[in-house]
N, CA, C and O atoms as a Tinker XYZ file with bonds, in Angstrom:
   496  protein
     1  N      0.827000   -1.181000    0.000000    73     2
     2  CA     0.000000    0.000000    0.000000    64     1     3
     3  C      0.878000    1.254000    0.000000    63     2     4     5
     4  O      1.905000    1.308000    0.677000    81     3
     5  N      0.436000    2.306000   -0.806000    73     3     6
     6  CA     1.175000    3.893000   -0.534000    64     5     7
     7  C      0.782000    4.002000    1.096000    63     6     8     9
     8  O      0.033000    3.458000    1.906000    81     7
     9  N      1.813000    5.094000    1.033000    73     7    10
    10  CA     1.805000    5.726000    2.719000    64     9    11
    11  C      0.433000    6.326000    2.877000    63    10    12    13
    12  O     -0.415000    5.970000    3.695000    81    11
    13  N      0.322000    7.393000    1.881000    73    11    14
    14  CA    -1.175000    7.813000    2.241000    64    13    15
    15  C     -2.503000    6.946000    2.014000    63    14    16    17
    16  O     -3.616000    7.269000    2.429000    81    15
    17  N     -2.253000    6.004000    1.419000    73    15    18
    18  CA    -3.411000    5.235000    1.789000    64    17    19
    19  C     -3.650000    4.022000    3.430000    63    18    20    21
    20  O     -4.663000    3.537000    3.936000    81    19
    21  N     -2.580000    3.958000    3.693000    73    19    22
    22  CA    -2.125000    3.356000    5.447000    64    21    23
    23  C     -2.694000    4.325000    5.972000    63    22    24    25
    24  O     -3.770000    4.130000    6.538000    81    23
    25  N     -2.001000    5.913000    5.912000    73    23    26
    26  CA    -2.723000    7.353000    6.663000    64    25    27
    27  C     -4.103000    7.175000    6.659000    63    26    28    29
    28  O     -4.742000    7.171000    7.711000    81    27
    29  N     -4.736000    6.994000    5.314000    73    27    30
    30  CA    -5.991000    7.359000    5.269000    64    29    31
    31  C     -7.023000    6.786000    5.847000    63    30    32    33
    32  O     -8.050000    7.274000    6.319000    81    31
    33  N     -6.407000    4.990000    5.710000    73    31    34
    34  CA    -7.184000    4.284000    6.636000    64    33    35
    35  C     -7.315000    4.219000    8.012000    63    34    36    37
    36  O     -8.303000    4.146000    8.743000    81    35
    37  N     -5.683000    4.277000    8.296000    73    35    38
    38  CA    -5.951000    4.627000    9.913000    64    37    39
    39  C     -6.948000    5.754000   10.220000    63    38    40    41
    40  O     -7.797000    5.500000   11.075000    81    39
    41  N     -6.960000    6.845000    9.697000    73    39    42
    42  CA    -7.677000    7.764000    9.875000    64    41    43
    43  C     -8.886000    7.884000   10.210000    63    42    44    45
    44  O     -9.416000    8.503000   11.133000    81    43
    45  N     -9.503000    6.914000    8.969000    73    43    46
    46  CA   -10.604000    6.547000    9.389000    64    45    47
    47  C    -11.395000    5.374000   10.190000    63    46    48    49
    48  O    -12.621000    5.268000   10.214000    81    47
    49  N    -10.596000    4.626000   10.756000    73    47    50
    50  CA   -10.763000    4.045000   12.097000    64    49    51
    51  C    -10.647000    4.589000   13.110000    63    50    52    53
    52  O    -11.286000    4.311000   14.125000    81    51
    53  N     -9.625000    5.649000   12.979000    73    51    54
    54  CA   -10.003000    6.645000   14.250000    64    53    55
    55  C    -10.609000    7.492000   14.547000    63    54    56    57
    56  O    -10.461000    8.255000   15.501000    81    55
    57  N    -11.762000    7.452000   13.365000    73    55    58
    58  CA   -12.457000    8.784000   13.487000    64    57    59
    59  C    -12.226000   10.174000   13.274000    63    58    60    61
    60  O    -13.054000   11.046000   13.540000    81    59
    61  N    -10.772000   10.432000   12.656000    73    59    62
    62  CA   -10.921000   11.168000   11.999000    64    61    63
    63  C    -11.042000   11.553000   10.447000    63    62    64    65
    64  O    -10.929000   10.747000    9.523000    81    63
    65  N    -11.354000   13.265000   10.290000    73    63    66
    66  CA   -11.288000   13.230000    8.838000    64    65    67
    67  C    -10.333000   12.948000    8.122000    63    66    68    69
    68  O     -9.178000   13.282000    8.386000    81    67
    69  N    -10.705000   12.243000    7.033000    73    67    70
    70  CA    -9.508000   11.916000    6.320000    64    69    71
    71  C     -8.254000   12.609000    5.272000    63    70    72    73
    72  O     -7.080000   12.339000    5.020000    81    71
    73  N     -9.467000   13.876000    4.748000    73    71    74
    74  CA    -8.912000   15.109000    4.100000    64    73    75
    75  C     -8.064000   16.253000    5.136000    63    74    76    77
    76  O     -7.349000   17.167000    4.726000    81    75
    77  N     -8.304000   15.987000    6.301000    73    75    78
    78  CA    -7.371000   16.889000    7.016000    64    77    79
    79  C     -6.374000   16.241000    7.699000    63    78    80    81
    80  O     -5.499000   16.950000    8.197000    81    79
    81  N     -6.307000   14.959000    7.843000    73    79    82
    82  CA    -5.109000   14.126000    7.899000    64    81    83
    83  C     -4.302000   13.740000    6.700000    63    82    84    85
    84  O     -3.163000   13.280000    6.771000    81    83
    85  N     -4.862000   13.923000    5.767000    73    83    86
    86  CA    -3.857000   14.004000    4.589000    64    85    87
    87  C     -3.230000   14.837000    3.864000    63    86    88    89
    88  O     -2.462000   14.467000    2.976000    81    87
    89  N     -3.473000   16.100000    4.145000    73    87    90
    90  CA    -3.553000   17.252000    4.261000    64    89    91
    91  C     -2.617000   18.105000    5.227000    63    90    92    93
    92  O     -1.884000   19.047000    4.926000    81    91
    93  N     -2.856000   17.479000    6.552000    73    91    94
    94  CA    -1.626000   17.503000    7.684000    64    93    95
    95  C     -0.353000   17.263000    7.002000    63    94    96    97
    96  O      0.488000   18.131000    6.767000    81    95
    97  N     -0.263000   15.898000    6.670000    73    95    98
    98  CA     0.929000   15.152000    6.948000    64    97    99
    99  C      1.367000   15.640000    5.378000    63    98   100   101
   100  O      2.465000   15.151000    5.115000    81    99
   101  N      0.806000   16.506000    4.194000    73    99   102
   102  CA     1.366000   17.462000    3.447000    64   101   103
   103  C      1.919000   18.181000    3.365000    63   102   104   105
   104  O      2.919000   18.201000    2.647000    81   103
   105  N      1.547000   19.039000    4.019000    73   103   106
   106  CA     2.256000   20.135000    4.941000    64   105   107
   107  C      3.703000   19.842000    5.678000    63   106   108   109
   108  O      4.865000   20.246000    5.634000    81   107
   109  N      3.224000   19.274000    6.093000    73   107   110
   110  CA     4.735000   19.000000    7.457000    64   109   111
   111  C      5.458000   18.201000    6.651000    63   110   112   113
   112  O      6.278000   17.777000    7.466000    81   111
   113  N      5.809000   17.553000    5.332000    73   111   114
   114  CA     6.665000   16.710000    4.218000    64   113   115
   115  C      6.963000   18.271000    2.929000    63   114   116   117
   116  O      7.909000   18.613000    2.220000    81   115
   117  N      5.708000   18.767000    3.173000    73   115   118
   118  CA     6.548000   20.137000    2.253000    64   117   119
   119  C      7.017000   20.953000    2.695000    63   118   120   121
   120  O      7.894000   21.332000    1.920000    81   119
   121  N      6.986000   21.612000    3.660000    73   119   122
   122  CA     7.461000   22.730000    4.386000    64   121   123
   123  C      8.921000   21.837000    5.585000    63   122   124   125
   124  O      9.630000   22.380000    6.432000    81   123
   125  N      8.889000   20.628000    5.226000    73   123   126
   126  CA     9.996000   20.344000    6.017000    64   125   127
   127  C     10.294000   20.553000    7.457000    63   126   128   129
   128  O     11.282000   21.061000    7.988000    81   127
   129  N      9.086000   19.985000    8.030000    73   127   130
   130  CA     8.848000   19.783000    9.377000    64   129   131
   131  C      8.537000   18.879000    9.830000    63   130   132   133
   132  O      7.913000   18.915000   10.891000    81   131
   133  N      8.971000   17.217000    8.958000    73   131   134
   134  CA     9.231000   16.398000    9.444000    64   133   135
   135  C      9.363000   15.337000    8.105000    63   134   136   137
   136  O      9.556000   15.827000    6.992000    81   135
   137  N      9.266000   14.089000    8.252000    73   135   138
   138  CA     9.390000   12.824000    7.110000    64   137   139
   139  C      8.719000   11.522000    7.587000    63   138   140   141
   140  O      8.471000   10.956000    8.651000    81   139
   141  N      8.584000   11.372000    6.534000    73   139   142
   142  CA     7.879000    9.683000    6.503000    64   141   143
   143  C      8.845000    8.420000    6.682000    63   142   144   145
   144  O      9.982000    8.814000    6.421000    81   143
   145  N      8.860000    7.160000    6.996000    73   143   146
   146  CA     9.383000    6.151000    7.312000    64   145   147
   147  C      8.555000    5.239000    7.132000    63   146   148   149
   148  O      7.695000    5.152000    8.009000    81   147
   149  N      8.491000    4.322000    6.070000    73   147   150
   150  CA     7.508000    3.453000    6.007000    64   149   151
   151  C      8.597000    1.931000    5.596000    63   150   152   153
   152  O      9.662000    1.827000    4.987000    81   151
   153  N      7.535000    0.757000    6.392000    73   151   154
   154  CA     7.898000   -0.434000    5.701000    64   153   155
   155  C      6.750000   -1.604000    5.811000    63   154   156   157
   156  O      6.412000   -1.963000    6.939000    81   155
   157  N      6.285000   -2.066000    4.919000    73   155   158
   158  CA     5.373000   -3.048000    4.282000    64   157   159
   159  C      4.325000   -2.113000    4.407000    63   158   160   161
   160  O      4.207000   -1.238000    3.549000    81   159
   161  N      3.428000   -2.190000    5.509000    73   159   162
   162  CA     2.002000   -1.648000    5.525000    64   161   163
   163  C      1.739000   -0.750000    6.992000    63   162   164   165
   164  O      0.785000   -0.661000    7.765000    81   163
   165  N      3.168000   -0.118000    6.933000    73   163   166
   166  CA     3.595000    0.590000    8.483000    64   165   167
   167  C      4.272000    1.624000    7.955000    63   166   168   169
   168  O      5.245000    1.461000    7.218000    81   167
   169  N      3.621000    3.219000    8.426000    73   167   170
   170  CA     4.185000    4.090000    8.114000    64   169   171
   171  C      4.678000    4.924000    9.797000    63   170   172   173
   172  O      3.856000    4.982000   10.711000    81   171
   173  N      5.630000    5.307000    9.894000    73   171   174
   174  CA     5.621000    6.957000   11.373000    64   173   175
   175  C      5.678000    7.708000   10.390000    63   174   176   177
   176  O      5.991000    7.477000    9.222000    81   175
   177  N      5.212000    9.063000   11.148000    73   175   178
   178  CA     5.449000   10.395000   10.851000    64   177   179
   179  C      6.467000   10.725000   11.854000    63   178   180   181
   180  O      6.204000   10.668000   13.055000    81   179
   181  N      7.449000   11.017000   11.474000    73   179   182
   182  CA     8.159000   11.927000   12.579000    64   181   183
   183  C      8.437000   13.543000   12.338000    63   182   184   185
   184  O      9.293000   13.870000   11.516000    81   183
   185  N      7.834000   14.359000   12.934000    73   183   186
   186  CA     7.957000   15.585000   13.198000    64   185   187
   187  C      8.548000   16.103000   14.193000    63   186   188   189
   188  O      8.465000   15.857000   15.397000    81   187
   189  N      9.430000   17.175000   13.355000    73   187   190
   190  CA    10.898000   18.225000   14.340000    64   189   191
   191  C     10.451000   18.583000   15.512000    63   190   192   193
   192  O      9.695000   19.553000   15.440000    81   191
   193  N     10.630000   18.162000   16.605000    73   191   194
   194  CA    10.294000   19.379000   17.893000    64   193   195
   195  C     11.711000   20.360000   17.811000    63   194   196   197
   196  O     11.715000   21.590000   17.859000    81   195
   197  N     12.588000   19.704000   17.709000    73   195   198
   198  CA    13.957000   20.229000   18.246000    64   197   199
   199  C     15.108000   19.380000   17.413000    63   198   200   201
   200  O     15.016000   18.181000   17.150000    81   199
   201  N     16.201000   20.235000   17.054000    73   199   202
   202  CA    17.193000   19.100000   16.622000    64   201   203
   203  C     17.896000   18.167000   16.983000    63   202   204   205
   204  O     18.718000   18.242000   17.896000    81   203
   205  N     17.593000   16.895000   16.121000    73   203   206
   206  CA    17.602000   15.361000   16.434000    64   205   207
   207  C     16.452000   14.388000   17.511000    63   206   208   209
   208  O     16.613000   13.282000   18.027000    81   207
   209  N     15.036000   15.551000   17.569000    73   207   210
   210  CA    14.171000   15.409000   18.881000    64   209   211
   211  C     12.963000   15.587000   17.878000    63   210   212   213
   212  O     12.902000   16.508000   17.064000    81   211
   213  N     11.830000   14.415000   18.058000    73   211   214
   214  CA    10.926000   14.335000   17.044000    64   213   215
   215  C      9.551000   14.012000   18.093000    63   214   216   217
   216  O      9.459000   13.368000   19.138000    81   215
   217  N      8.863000   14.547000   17.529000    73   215   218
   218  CA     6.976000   13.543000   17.634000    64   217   219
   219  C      6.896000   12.175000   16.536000    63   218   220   221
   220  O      6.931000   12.049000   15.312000    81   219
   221  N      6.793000   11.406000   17.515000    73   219   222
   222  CA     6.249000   10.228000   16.217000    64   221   223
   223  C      4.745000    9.675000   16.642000    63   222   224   225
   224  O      4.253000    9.439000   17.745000    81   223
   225  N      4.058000    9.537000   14.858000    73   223   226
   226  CA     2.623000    8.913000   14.991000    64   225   227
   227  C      3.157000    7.601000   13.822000    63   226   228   229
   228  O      3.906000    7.680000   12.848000    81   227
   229  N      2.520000    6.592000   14.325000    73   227   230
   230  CA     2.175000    5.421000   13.825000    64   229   231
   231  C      1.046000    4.889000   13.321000    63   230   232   233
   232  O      0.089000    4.464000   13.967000    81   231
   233  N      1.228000    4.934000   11.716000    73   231   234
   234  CA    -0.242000    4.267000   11.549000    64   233   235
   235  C      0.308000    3.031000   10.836000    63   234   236   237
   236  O      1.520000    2.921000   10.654000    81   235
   237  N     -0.384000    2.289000   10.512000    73   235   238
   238  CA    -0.770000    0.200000   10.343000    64   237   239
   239  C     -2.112000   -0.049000   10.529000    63   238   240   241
   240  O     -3.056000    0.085000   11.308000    81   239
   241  N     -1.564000   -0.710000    8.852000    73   239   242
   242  CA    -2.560000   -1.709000    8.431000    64   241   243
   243  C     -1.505000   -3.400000    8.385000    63   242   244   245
   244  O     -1.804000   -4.507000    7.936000    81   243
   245  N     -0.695000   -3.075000    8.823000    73   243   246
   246  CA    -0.124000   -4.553000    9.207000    64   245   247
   247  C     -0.544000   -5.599000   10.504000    63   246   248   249
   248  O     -0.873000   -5.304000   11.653000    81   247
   249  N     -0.425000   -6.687000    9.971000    73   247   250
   250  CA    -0.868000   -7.761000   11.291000    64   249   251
   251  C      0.304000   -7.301000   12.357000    63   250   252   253
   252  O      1.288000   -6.605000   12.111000    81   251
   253  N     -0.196000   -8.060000   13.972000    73   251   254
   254  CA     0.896000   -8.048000   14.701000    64   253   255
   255  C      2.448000   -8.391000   14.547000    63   254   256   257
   256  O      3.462000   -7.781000   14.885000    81   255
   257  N      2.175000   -9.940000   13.727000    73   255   258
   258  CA     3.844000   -9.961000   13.402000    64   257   259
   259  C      4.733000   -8.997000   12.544000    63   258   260   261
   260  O      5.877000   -8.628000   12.807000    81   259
   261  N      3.882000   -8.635000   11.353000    73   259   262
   262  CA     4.329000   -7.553000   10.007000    64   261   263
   263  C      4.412000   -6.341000   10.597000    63   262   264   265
   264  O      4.870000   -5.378000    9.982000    81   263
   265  N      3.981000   -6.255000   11.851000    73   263   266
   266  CA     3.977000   -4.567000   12.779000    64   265   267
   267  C      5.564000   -5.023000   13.466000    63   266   268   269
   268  O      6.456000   -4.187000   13.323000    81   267
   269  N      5.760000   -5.770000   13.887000    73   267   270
   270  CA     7.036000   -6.387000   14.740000    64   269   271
   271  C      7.853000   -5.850000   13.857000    63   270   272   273
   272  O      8.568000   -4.908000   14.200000    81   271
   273  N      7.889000   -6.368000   12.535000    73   271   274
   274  CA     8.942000   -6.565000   12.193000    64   273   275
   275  C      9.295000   -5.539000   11.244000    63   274   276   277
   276  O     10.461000   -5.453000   10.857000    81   275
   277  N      8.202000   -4.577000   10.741000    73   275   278
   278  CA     8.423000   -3.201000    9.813000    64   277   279
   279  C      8.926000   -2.285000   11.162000    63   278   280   281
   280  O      9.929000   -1.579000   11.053000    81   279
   281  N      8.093000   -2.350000   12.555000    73   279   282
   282  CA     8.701000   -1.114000   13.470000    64   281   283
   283  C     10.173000   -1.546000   13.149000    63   282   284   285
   284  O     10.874000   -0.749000   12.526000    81   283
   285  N     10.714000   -2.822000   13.554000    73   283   286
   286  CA    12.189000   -3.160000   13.939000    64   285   287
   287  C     13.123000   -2.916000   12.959000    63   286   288   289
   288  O     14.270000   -2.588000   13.266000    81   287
   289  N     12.705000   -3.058000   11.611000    73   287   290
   290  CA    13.556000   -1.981000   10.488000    64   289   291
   291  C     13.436000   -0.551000   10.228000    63   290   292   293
   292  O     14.239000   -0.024000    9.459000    81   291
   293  N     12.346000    0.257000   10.894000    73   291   294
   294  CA    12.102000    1.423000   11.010000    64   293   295
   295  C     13.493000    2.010000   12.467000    63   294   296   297
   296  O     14.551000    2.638000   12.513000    81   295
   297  N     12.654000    1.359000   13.311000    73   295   298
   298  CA    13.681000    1.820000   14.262000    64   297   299
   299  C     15.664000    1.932000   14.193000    63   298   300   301
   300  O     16.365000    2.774000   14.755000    81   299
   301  N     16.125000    0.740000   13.286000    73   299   302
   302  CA    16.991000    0.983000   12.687000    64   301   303
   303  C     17.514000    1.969000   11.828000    63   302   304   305
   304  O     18.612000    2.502000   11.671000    81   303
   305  N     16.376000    2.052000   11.310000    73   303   306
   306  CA    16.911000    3.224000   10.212000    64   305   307
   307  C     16.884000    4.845000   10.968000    63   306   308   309
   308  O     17.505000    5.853000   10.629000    81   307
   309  N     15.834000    4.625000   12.202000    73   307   310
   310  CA    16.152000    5.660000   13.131000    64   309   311
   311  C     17.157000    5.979000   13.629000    63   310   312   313
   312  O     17.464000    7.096000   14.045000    81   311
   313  N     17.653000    5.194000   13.630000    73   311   314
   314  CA    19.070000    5.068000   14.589000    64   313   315
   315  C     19.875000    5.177000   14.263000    63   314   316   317
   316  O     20.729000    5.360000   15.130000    81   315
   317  N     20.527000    5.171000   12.344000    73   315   318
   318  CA    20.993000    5.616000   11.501000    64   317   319
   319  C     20.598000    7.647000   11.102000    63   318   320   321
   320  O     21.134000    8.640000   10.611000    81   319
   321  N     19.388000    7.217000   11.711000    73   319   322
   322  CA    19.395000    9.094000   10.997000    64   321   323
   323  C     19.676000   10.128000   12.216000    63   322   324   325
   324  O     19.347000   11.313000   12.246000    81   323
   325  N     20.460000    9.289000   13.351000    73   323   326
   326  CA    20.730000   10.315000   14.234000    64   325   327
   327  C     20.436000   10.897000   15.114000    63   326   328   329
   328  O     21.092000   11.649000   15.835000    81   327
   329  N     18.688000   10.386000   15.145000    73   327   330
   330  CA    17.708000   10.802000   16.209000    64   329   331
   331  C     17.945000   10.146000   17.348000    63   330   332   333
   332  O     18.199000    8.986000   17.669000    81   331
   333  N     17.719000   11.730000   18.163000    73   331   334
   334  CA    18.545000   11.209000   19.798000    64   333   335
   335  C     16.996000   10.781000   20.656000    63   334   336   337
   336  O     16.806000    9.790000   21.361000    81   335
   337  N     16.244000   11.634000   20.395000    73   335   338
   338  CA    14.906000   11.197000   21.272000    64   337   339
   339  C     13.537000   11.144000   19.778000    63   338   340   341
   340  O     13.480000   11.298000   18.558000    81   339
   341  N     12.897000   10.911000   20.624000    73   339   342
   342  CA    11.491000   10.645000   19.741000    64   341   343
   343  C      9.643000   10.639000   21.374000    63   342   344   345
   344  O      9.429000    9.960000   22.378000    81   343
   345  N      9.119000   11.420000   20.896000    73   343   346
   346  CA     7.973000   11.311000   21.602000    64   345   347
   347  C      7.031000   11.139000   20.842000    63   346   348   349
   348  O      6.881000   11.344000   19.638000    81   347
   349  N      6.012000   10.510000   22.100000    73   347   350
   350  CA     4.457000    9.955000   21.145000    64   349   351
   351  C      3.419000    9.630000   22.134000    63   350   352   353
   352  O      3.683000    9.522000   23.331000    81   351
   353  N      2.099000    9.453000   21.586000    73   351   354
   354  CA     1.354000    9.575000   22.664000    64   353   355
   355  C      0.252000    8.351000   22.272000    63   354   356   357
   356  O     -0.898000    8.635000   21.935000    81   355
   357  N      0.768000    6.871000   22.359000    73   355   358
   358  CA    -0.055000    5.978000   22.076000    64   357   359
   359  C     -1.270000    5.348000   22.637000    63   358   360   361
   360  O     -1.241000    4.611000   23.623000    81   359
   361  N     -2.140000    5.603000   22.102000    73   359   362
   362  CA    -3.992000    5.368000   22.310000    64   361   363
   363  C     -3.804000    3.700000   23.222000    63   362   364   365
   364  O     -4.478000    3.276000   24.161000    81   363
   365  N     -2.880000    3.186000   22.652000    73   363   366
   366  CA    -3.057000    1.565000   22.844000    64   365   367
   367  C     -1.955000    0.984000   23.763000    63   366   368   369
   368  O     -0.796000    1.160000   23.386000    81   367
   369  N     -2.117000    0.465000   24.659000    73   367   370
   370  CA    -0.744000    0.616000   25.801000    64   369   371
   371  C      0.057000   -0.941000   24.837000    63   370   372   373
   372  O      1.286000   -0.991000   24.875000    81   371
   373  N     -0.429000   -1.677000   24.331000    73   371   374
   374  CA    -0.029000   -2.769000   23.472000    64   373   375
   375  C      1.088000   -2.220000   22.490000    63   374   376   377
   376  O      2.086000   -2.930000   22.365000    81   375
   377  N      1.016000   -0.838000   21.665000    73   375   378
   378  CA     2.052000   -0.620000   21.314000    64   377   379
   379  C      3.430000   -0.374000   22.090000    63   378   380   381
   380  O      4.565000   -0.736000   21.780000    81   379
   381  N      2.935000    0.425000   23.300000    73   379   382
   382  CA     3.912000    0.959000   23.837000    64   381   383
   383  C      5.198000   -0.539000   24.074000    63   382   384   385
   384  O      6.403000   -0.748000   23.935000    81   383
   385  N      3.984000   -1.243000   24.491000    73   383   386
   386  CA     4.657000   -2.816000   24.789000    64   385   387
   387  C      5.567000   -3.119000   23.527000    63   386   388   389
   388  O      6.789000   -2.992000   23.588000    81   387
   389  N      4.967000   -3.489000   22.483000    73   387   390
   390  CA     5.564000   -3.727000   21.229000    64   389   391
   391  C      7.145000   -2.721000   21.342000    63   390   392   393
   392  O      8.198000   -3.356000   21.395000    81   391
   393  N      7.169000   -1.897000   21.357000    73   391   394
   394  CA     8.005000   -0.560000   21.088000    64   393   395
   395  C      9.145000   -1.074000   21.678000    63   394   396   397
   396  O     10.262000   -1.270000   21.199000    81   395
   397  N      8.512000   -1.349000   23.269000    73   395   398
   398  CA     9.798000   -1.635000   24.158000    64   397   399
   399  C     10.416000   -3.202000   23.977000    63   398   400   401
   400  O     11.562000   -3.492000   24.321000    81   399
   401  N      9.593000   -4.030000   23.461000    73   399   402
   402  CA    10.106000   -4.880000   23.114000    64   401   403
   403  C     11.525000   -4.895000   21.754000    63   402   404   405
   404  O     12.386000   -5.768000   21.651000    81   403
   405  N     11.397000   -3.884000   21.031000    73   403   406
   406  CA    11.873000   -3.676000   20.061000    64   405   407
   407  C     12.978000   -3.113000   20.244000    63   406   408   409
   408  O     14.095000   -3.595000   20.062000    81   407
   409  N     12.662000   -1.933000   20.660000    73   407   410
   410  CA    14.293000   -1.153000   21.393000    64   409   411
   411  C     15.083000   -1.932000   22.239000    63   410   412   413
   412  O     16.294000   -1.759000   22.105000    81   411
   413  N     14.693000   -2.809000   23.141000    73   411   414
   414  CA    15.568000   -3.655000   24.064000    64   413   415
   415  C     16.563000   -4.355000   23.109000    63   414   416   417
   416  O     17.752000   -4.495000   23.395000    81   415
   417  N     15.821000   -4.925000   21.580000    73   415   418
   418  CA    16.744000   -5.635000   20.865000    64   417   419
   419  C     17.870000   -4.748000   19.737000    63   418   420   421
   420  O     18.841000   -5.148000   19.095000    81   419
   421  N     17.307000   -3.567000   19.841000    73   419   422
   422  CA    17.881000   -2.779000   18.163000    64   421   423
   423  C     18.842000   -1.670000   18.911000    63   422   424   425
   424  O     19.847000   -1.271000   18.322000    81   423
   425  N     18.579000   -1.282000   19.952000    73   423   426
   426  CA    19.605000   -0.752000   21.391000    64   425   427
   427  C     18.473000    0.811000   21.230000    63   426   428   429
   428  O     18.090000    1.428000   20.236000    81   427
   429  N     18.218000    1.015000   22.772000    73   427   430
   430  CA    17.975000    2.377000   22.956000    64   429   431
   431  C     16.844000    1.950000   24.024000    63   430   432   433
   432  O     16.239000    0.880000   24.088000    81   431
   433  N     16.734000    3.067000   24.828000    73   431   434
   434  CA    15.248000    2.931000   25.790000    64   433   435
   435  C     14.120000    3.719000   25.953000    63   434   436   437
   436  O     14.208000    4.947000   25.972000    81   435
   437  N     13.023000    3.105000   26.078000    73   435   438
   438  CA    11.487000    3.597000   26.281000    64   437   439
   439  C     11.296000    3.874000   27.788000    63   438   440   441
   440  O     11.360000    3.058000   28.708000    81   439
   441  N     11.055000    5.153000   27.843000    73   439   442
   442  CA    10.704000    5.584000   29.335000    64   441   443
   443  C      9.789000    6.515000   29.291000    63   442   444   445
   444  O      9.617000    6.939000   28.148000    81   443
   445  N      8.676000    7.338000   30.657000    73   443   446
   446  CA     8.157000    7.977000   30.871000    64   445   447
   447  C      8.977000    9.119000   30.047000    63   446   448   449
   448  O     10.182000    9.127000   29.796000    81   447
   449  N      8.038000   10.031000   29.716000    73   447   450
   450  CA     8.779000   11.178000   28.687000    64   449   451
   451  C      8.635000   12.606000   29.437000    63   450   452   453
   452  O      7.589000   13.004000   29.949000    81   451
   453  N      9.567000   13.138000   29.420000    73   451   454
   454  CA     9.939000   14.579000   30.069000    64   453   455
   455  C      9.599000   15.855000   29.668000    63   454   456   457
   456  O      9.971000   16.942000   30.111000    81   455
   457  N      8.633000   15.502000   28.526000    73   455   458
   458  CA     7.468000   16.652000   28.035000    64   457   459
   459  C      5.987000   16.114000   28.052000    63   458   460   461
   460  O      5.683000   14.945000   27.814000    81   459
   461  N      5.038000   17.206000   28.391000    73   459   462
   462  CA     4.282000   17.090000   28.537000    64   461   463
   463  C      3.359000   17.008000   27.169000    63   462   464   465
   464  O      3.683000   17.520000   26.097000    81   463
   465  N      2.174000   16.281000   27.409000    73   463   466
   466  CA     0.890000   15.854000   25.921000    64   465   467
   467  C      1.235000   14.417000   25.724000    63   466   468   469
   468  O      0.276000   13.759000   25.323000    81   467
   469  N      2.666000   13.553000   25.947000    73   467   470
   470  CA     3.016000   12.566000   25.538000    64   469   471
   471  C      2.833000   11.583000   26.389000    63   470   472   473
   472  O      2.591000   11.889000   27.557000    81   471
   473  N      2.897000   10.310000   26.045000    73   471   474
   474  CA     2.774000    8.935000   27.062000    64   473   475
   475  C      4.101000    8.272000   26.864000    63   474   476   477
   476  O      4.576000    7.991000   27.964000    81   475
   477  N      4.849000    7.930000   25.910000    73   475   478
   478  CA     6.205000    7.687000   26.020000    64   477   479
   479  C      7.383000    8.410000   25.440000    63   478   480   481
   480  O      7.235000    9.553000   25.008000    81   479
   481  N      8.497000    7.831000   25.409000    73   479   482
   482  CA     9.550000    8.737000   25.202000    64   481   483
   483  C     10.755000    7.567000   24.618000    63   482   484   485
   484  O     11.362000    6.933000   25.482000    81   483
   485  N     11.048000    7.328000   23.264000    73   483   486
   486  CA    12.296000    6.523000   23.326000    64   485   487
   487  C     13.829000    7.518000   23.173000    63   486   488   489
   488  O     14.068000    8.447000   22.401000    81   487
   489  N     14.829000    6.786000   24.408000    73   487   490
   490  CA    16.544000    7.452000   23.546000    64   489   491
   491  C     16.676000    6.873000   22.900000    63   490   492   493
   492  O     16.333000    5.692000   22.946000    81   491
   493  N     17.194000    7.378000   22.050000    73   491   494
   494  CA    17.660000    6.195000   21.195000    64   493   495
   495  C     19.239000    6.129000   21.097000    63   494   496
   496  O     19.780000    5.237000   20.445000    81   495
């Protein structure tokens, strides 16, 4: 699947609109306030707070294992682009789980996060 069609669907499982989530994540890829990372049917958004310091959203249309294993080449390639932190604020405490399972193996840690709006926080 394209990225914006993963966006679009998540979108609309979550109830939101779909034209202003696609629309969002336009913006912030043209004006260069953040980038996409996608693998199989798993996209993040990561957006700049600060340099090498991002917001990340996750959307999937991948099963649990194909989510395992696109985060775990995503997160790599995170880790290649230098990014020292990353925040996010996941609806589903199952990801958070997933997440930390992942970083324990690819190196870096998931902890309570030191800004506020967010639920976790990885170093990477």
């Amino acid at each position: 699947m394209k990225p914006s069609q993963i966006i679009k669907q998540y979108a609309q499982r979550a109830g939101l609109d779909t034209t202003r989530a696609l629309v969002t994540v336009q913006y912030i890829l043209t004006h260069g306030l953040g980038f996409l990372l996608n693998k199989k049917d798993t996209v993040v958004l990561l957006i700049k707070i600060s340099p090498h310091v991002y917001e990340a959203h996750i959307a999937t249309q991948d099963s649990p294992v194909m989510l395992t294993r696109a985060m775990t080449s995503i997160f790599k390639d995170i880790k290649k682009l230098k990014i020292k932190r990353m925040y996010g604020n996941a609806n589903n405490y199952q990801i958070i789980l997933l997440m930390k399972r992942i970083i324990d193996r690819v190196g870096g840690k998931i902890d309570f996060p030191d800004k506020q709006g967010y639920n976790w926080m990885i170093i990477v």
